[in-house]
C-alpha positions as CSV (number, residue, x, y, z in Angstrom):
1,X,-38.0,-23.5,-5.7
2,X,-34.9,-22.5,-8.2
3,X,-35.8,-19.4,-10.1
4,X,-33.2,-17.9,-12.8
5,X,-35.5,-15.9,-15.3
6,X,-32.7,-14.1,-16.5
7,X,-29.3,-16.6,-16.0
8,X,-29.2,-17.4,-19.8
9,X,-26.3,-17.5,-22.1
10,X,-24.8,-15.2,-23.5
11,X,-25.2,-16.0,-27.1
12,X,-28.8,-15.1,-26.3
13,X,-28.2,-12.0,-25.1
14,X,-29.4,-9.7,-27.5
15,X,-32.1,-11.6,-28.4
16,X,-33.7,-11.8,-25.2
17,X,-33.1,-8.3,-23.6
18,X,-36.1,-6.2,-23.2
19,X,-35.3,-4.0,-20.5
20,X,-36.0,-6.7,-17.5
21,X,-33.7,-4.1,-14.9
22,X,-36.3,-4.1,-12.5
23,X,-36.7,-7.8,-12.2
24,X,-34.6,-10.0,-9.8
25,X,-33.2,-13.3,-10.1
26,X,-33.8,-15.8,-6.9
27,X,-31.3,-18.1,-5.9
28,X,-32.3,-20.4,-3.2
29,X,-30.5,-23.5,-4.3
30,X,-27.6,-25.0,-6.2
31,X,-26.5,-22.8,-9.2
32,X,-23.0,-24.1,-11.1
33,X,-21.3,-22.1,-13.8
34,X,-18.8,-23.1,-16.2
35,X,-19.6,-21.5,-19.3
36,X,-20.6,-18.4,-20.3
37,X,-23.6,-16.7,-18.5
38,X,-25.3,-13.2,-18.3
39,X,-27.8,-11.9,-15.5
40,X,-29.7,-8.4,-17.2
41,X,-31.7,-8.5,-13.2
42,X,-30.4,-8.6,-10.2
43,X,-28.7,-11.6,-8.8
44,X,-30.8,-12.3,-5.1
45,X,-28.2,-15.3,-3.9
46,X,-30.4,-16.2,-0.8
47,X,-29.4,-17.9,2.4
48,X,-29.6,-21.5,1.1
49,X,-28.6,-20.6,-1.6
50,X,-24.2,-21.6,-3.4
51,X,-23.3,-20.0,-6.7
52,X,-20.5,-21.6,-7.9
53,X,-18.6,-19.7,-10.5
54,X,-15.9,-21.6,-12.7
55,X,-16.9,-19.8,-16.0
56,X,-18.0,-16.2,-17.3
57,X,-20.0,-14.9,-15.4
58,X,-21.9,-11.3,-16.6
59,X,-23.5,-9.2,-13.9
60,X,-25.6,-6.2,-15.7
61,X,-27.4,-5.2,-12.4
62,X,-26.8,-5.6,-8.7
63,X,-25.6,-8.6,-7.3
64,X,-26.7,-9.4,-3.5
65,X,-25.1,-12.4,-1.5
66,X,-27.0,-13.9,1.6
67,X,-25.8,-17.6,0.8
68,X,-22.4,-18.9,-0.4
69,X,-20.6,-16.9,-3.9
70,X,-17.4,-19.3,-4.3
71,X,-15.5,-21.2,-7.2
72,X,-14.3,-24.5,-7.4
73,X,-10.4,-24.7,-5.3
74,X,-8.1,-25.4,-7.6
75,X,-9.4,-24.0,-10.7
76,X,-8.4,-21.1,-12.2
77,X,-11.2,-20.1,-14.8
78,X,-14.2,-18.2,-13.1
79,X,-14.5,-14.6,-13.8
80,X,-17.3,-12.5,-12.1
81,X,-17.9,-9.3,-15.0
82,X,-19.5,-6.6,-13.0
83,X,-21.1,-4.7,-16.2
84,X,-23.2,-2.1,-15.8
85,X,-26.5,-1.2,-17.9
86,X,-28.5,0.7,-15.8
87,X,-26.4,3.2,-13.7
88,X,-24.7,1.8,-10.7
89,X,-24.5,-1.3,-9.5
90,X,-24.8,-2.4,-5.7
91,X,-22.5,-5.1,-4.0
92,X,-24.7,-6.3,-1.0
93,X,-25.8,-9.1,1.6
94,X,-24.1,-10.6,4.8
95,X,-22.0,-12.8,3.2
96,X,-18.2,-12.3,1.7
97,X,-18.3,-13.5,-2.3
98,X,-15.3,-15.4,-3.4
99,X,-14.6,-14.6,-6.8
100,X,-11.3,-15.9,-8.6
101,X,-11.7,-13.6,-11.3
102,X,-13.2,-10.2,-11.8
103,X,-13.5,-7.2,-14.0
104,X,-15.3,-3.7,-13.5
105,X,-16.8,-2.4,-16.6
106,X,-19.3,0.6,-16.0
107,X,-19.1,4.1,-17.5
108,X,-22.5,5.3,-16.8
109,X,-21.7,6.9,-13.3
110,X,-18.9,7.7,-10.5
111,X,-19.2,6.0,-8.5
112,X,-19.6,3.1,-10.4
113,X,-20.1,0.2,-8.1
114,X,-21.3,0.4,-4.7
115,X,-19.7,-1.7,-1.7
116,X,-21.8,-2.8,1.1
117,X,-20.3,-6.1,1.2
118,X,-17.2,-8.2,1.3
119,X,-15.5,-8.8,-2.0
120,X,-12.5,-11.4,-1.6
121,X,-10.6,-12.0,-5.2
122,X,-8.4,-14.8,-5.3
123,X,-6.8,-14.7,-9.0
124,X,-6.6,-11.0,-10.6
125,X,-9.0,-8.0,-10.8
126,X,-9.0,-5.9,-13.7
127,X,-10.4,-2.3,-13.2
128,X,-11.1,-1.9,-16.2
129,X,-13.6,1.4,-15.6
130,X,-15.4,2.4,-12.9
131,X,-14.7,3.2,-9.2
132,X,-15.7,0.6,-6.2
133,X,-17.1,2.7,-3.4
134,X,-17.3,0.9,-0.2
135,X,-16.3,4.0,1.3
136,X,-19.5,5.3,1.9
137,X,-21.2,1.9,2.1
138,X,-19.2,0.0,4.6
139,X,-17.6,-2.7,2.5
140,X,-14.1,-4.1,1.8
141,X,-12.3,-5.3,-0.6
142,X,-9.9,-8.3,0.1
143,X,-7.2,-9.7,-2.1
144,X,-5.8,-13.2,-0.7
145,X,-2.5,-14.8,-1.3
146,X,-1.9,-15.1,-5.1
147,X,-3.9,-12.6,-6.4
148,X,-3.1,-9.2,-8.0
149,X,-5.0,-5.9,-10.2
150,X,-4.4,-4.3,-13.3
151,X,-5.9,-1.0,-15.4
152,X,-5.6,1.3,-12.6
153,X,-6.0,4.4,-12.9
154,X,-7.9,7.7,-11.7
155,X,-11.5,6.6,-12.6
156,X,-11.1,3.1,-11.9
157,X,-10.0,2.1,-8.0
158,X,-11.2,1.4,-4.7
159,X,-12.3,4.3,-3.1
160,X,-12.3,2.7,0.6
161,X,-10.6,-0.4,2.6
162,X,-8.2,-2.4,0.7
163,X,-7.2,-5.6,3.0
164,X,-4.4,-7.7,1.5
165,X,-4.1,-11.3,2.8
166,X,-0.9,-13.1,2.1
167,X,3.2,-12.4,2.2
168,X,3.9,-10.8,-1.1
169,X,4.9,-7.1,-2.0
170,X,1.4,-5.0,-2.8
171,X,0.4,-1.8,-4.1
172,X,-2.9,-1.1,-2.8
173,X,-5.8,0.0,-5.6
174,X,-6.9,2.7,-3.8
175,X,-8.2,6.6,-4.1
176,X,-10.6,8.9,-3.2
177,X,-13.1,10.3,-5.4
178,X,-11.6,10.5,-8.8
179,X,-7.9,10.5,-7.3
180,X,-6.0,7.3,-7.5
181,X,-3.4,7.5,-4.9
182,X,-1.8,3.8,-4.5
183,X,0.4,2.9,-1.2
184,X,2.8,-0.1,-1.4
185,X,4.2,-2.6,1.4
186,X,6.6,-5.3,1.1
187,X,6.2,-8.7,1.7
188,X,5.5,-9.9,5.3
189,X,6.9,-13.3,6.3
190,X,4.1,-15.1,6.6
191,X,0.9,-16.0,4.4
192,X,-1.4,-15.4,7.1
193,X,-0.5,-11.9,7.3
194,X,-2.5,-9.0,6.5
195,X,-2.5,-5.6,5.9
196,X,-5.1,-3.1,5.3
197,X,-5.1,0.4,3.0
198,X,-7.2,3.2,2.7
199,X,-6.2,6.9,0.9
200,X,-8.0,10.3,2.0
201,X,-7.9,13.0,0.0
202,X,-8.5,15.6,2.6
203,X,-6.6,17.7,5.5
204,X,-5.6,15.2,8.4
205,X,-4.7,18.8,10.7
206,X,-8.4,18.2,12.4
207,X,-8.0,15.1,13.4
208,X,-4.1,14.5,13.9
209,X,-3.1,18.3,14.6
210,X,0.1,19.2,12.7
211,X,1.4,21.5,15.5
212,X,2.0,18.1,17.4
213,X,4.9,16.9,15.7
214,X,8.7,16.2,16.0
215,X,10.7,19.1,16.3
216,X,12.5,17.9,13.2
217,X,9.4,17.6,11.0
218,X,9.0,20.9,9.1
219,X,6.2,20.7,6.9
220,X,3.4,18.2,6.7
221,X,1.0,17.0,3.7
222,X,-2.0,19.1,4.5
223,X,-3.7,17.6,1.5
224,X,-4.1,13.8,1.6
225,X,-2.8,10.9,4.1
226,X,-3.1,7.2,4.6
227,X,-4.0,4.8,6.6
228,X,-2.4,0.9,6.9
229,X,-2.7,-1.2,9.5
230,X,-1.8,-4.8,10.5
231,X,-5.0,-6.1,10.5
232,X,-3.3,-9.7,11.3
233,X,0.1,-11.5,12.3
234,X,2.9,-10.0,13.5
235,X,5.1,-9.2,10.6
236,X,6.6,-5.9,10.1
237,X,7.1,-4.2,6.4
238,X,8.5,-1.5,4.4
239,X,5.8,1.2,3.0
240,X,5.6,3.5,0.1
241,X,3.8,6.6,-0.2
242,X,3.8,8.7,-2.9
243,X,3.8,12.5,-4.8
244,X,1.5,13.5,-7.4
245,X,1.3,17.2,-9.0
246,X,-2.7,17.0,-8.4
247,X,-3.3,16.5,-5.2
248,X,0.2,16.8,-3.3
249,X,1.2,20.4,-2.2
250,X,4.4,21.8,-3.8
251,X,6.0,22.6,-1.0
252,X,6.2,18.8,-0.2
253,X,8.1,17.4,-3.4
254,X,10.2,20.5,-4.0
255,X,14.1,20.0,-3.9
256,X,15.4,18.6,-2.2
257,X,13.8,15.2,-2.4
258,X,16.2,14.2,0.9
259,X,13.7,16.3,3.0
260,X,11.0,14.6,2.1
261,X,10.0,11.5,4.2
262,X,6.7,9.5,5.5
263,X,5.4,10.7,9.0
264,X,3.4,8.8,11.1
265,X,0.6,9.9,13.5
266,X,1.7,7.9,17.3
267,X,-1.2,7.3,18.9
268,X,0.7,6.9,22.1
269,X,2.8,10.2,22.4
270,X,-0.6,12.1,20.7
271,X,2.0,13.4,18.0
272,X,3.7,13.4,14.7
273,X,6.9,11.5,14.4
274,X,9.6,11.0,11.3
275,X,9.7,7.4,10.0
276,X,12.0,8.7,7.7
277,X,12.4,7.0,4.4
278,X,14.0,7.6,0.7
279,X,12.1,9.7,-2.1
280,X,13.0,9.2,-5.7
281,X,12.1,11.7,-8.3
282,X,12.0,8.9,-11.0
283,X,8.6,7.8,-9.5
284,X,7.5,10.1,-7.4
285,X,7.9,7.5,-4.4
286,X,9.2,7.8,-0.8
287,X,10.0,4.8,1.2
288,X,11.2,3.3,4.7
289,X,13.4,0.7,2.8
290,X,15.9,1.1,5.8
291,X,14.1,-0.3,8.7
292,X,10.9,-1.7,8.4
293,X,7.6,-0.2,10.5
294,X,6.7,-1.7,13.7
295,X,3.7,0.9,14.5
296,X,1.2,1.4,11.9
297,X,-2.1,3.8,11.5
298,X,-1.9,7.4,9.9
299,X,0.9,8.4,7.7
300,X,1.7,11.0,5.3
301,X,4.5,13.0,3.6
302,X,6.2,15.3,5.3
303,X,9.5,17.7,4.5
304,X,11.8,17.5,8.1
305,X,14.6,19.6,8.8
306,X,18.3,17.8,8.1
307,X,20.1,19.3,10.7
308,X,21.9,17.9,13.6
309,X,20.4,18.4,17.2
310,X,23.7,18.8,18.7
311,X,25.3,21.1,16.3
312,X,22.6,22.5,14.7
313,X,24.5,22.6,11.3
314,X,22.7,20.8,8.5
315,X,23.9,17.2,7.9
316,X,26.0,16.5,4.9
317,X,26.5,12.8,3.8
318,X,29.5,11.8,1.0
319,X,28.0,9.0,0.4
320,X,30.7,7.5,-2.4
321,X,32.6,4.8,-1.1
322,X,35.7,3.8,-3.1
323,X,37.3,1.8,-0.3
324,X,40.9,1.2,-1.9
325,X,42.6,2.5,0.6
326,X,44.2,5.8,-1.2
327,X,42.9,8.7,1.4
328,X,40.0,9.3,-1.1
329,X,37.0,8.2,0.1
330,X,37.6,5.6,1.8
331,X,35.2,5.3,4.3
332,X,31.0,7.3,4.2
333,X,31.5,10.3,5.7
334,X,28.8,11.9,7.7
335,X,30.3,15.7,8.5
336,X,29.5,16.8,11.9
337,X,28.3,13.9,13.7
338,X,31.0,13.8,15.9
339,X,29.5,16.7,17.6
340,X,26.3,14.1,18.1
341,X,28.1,11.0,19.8
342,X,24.4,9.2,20.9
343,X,23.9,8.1,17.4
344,X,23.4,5.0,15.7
345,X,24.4,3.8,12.2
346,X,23.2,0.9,9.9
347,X,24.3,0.0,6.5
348,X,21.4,-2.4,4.5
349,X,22.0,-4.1,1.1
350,X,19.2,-3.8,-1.9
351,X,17.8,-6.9,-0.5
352,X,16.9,-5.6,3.3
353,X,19.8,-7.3,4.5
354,X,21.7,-5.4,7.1
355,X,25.6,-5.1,6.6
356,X,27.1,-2.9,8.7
357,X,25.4,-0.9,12.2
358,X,27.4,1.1,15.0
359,X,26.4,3.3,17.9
360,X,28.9,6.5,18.2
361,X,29.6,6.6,14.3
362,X,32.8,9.0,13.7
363,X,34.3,8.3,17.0
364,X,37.9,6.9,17.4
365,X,37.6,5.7,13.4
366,X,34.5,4.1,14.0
367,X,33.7,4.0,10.3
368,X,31.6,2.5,7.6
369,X,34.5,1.2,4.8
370,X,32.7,-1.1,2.6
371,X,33.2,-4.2,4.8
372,X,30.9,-6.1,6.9
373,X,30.9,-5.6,10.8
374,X,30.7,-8.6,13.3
375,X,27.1,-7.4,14.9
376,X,25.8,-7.7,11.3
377,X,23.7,-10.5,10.1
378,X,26.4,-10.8,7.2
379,X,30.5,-12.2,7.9
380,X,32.3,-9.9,9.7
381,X,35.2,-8.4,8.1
382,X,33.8,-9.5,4.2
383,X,34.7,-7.0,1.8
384,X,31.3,-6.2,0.4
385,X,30.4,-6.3,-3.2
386,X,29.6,-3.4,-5.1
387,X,26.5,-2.0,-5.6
388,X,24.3,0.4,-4.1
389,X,23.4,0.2,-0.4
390,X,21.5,2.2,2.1
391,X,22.6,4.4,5.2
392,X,20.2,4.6,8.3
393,X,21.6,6.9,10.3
394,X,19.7,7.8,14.1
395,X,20.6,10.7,16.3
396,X,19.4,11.4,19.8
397,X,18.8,14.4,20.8
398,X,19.4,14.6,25.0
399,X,17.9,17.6,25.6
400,X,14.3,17.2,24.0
401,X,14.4,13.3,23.9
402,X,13.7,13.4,20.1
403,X,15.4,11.1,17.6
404,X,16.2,12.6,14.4
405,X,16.4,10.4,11.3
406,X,18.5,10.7,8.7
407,X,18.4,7.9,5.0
408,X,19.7,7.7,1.6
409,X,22.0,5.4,-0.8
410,X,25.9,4.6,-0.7
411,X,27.9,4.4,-3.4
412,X,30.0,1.7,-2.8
413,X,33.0,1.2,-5.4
């Protein structure tokens, strides 16, 4: 038998509360929305049961899911408003719900929402207010191909797993506690890709030790790190971690910026190691935008040391290009790499494309001068246009078998 005491419309809503919290709404059958309807009890969607939401749908209460939650494919109009009444609202059951639509509105308590469950969003999520804890419930959040968040901000995230299905760029909604600390990937090549994001907002030394680290890394985050794994495919991607003045040590962002770059805990080697990457004041953001990641897990920020294994002196890039042949900067100029002849060099445009890449960089002329080189994926011998470009630059270190990472923009004019 159907029972939906308290699925009524909204237009009745006021009329017909009286404090039903404590009651719960059965589902065991067929239940199709496509106007505008409120729940004050809990929703119990049982095992037989298939809500199908292509309207407004108001949740006041919990909302538990042992059937089918989905929307119509091909529509675009179902929105699932988690609202809460009654202090916070619980996400459960054993199977995923397939929204299109959502929003978070609930300012009684933090954490607003708890997370047992799957949550898969296939149009946009506002986060209106309120945090979604799955953290310490043992849900996820999924956003598939298509779909994307707004009105996040510090007390309104996902505090726990963020997976993101699909090959578009993504800033994950994430935090911990009332700390909203995004990470960002780009796109992977194919839609049946996926990622998944999680912040902590705690000291990573007692599980990843920072005394087991490159000999370049100076100075590791010992306030907050990440994880992001490939949870599917094979793609690889750029990530983006950043700063922020309330939970990220000083030391960390101080000048200057071009010591600052993402580390990554290698399971493997049981140690620390430089991904390097490019930070930018502006936005408080460091990224690998030079070669993408092909291991993923742990990372954080991390200041390393710019200085040359061979040499020891500190590496000093001119990286303005004016390539008009008139002595003046003709060529980049990486000062003291000579002294460092197991090196490689790469050259990227805006776009990820790689221009330009060497091994022995400073040897014999064997220079970047604004022109395409015949192991690139570009024509060899093109002039290139100007613009802004990026300089990958790799140095291996015989004696200690490290590699020492080195990243920032060229100038070329």
């Amino acid at each position: 038998m159907k029972q939906y005491p308290t699925l009524i419309p909204s237009v009745f809503l006021l009329l017909l509360f009286t404090g039903n919290a404590q009651t719960k709404t059965n589902n065991e059958g067929l239940f199709t929305n496509i106007g505008v309807t409120s729940s004050l009890s809990e929703i119990n969607n049982l095992p037989t049961g298939i809500i199908t939401n292509d309207g407004d749908l108001n949740v006041y209460n919990h909302y538990t899911n042992n059937g089918t939650v989905t929307f119509t494919t091909g529509t675009t109009t179902g929105i699932t408003r988690m609202k809460g009444l009654f202090g916070f609202q619980n996400l459960s059951g054993s199977n995923a719900m397939q929204w299109y639509n959502c929003e978070f509105d609930n300012a009684l308590i933090q954490p607003a929402f708890h997370l047992s469950n799957e949550v898969r969003v296939s149009g946009s999520a506002d986060f209106f207010q309120g945090i979604v804890d799955n953290d310490d419930f043992g849900g996820l959040f999924v956003f598939e191909n298509g779909s994307n968040h707004f009105n996040v901000d510090d007390e309104s995230h996902v505090d726990g797993l963020v997976r993101k299905n699909g090959n578009e760029v993504f800033r994950y909604p994430i935090g911990d506690g009332e700390q909203y600390r995004y990470a960002s990937i780009s796109n992977p090549i194919n839609p049946a890709d996926a990622f998944t994001g999680k912040y902590f907002l705690e000291n990573s030394n007692a599980f990843f030790p920072h005394i087991n680290a490159d000999v370049s890394i100076n100075l590791i985050d010992d306030a907050e790190y990440w994880s992001v794994e490939r949870t599917q495919g094979t793609s690889t991607v750029f990530l983006t971690l950043t700063w922020d003045t309330d939970t990220t040590p000083s030391a960390i962002y101080s000048l200057p910026y071009e010591e600052i770059h993402i580390v990554r805990w290698d399971v493997g080697l049981n140690k620390w190691v430089d991904e390097g990457g490019i930070a930018d004041s502006t936005t408080n953001e460091v990224s690998t935008v030079i070669n993408p990641l092909t291991d993923y897990g742990i990372f954080t920020l991390a200041r390393v040391r710019l200085v040359l294994p061979c040499s020891g002196e500190t590496l000093v890039v001119k990286n303005l290009i004016s390539a008009n042949e008139d002595t003046f900067n003709d060529s980049l100029s990486i000062v003291g790499i000579e002294d460092c002849p197991n090196n490689k060099v790469e050259i990227y445009n805006r776009w990820g494309v790689k221009v330009y890449e060497t091994t022995a960089y400073n040897s014999a002329g064997n220079v970047f001068k604004g022109y395409s080189q015949a192991r690139a994926t570009l024509s060899a011998d093109s002039k290139l246009p100007d613009g802004t470009y990026f300089y990958f630059v790799e140095v291996f270190d015989d004696s200690t078998g490290a590699t020492n990472k080195f990243s920032g923009f060229v100038f070329l004019n």
